[in-house]
C-alpha positions as CSV (number, residue, x, y, z in Angstrom):
1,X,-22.1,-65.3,10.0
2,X,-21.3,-62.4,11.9
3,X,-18.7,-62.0,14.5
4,X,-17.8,-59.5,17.0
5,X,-13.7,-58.6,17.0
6,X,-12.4,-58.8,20.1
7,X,-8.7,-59.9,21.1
8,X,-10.0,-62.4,23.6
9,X,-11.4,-65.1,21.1
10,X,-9.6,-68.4,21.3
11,X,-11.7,-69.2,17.6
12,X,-11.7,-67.2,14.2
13,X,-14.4,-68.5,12.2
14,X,-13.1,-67.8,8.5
15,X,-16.3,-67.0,6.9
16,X,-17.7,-64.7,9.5
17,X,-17.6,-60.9,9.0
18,X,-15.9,-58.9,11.4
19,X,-18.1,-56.2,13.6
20,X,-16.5,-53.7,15.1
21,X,-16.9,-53.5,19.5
22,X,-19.0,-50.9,20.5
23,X,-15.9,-49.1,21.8
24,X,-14.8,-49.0,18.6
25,X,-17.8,-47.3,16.9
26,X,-17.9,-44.5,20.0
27,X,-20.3,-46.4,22.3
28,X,-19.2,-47.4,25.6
29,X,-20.4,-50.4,27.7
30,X,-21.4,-47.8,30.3
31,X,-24.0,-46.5,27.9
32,X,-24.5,-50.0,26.3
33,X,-24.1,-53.1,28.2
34,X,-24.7,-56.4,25.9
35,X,-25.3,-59.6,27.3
36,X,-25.8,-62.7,26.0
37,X,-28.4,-65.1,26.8
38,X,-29.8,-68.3,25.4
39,X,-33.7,-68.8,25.8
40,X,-36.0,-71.5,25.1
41,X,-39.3,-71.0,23.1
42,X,-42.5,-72.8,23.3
43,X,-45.2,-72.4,19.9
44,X,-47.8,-69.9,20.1
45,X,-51.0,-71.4,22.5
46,X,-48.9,-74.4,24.4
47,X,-50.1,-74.9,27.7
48,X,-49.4,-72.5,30.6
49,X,-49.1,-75.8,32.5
50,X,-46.3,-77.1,30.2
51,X,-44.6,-73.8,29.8
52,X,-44.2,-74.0,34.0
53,X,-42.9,-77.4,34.0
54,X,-40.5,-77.1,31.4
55,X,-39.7,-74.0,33.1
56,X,-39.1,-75.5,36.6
57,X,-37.6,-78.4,35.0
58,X,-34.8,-76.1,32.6
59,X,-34.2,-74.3,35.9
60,X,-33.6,-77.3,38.1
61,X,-30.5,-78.6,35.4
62,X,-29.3,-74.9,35.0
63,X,-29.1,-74.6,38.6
64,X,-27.3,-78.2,39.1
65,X,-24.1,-78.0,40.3
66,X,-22.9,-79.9,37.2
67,X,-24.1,-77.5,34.4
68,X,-23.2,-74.4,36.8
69,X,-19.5,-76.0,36.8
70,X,-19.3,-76.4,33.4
71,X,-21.1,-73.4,32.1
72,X,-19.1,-71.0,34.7
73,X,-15.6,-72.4,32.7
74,X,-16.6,-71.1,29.5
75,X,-17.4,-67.5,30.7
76,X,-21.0,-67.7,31.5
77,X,-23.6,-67.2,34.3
78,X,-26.6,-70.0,34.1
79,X,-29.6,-68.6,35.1
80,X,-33.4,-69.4,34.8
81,X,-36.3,-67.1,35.1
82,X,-40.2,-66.9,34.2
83,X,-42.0,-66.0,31.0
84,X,-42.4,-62.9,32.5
85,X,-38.8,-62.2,33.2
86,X,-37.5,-63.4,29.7
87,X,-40.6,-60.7,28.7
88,X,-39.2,-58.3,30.1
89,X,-35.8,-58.4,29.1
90,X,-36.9,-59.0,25.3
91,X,-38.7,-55.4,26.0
92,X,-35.7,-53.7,27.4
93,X,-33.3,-55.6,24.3
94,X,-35.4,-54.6,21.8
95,X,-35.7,-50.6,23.2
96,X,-31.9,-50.7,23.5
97,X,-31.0,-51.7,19.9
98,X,-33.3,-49.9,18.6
99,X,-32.5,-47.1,20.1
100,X,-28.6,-47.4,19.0
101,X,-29.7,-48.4,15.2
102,X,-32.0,-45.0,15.4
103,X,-28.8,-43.3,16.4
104,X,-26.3,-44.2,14.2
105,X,-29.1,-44.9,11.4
106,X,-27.8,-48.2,10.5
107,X,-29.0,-50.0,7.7
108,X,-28.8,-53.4,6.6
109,X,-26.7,-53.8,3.3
């Protein structure tokens, strides 16, 4: 398990590793904003017609005023999207990382 350090974590899981925050390692969130989101993945070939109903279905609960409550008082922002949105922010991720790894030529251990 890996975990990032940061001084505002209520938790400390004892048998993650500690990352360093990009501001640590020289990279600040101006250059490298990181997000996190949560998606939902359907298999290979499922229906375009399922895909948009669980899709407008997932969005209807994230948008509820109930989930929206309870997700805004532990820090984060529901939102829902398209396949095409969650698309295009796996494109941008994935440029963004790699870009950073390319970089600082980081290696897995």
């Amino acid at each position: 398990m890996l975990r990032p350090a940061s001084a505002g974590r209520e938790h400390r899981e004892p048998h993650a590793v500690v990352a360093a925050s990009a501001r640590l390692v020289g990279v600040g969130a101006a250059r490298l904003p990181c997000l996190h989101w949560t998606a939902l993945f359907a298999p290979a070939g499922t229906s375009p017609n399922i895909v948009k109903k669980l899709n407008t279905d997932i969005g209807k609960i994230l948008h509820s005023p109930k989930v929206r409550q309870t997700l805004e008082s532990q820090g984060a922002i529901s939102g829902a999207g398209t396949s095409a949105d969650m698309s295009a922010l796996f494109n941008v991720e994935i440029a963004k990382w790699a870009q950073l790894i390319h970089e600082r030529n980081i290696k897995p251990d």
